[in-house]
N, C-alpha and C positions, 0 to 999 in steps of 0.2 A: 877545201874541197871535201864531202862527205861521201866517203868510199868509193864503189865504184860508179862513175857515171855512164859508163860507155855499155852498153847491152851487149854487145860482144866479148867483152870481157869478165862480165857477171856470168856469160854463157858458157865461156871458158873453163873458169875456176867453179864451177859449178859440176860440169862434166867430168874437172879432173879429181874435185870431193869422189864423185861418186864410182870414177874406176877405182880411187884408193878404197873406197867403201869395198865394193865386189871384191878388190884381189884379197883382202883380207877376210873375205867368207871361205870358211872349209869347204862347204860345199854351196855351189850355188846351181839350181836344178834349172832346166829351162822349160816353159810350155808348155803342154805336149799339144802339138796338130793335131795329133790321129785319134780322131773321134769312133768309138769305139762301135763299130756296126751288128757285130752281136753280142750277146750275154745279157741281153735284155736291158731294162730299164736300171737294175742295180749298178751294172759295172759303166753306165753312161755315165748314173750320179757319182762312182769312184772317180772317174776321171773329170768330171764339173769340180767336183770339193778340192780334188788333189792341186787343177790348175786356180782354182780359187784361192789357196793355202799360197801357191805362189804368187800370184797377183801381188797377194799383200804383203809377201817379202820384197818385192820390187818394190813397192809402195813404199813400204818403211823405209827402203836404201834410200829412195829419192827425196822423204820429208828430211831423214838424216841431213844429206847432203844441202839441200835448205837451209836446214838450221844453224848448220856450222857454216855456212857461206855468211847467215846475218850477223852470227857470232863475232864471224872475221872482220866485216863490214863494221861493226859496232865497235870493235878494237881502234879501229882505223878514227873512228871520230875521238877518239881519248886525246884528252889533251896532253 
């Protein structure tokens, strides 16, 4: 059998990579909703870049978690 076959369980162990992922960030920021209605166009683009900055740490948690899921996967086919 070569790893996992079941998609629910690839979905599983996927998910729990990636709470271990987060609970091991110092800080981990979330979102922000509240789109900024005044202070002009500057403090709109602070808050586009800032949630943009986090996008891409959520991004990287998730490729993380990816990666060490195939890692795992790939252990499992060793003979």
């Amino acid at each position: 059998m070569s790893g996992l076959t079941d998609p629910a369980d690839r979905r599983r162990r996927l998910h729990e990579l990636l709470l271990a992922l987060i609970a091991r960030q110092e800080k981990l920021e979330l979102m922000d909703g509240d789109v900024p209605g005044s202070g002009g166009t500057a403090e709109q683009a602070r808050w586009l870049d800032r949630n943009r900055r986090r996008l891409q740490c959520y991004q990287a948690l998730v490729r993380t978690a990816v990666t060490l899921d195939a890692l795992l996967d790939a252990e499992q086919d060793v003979p």
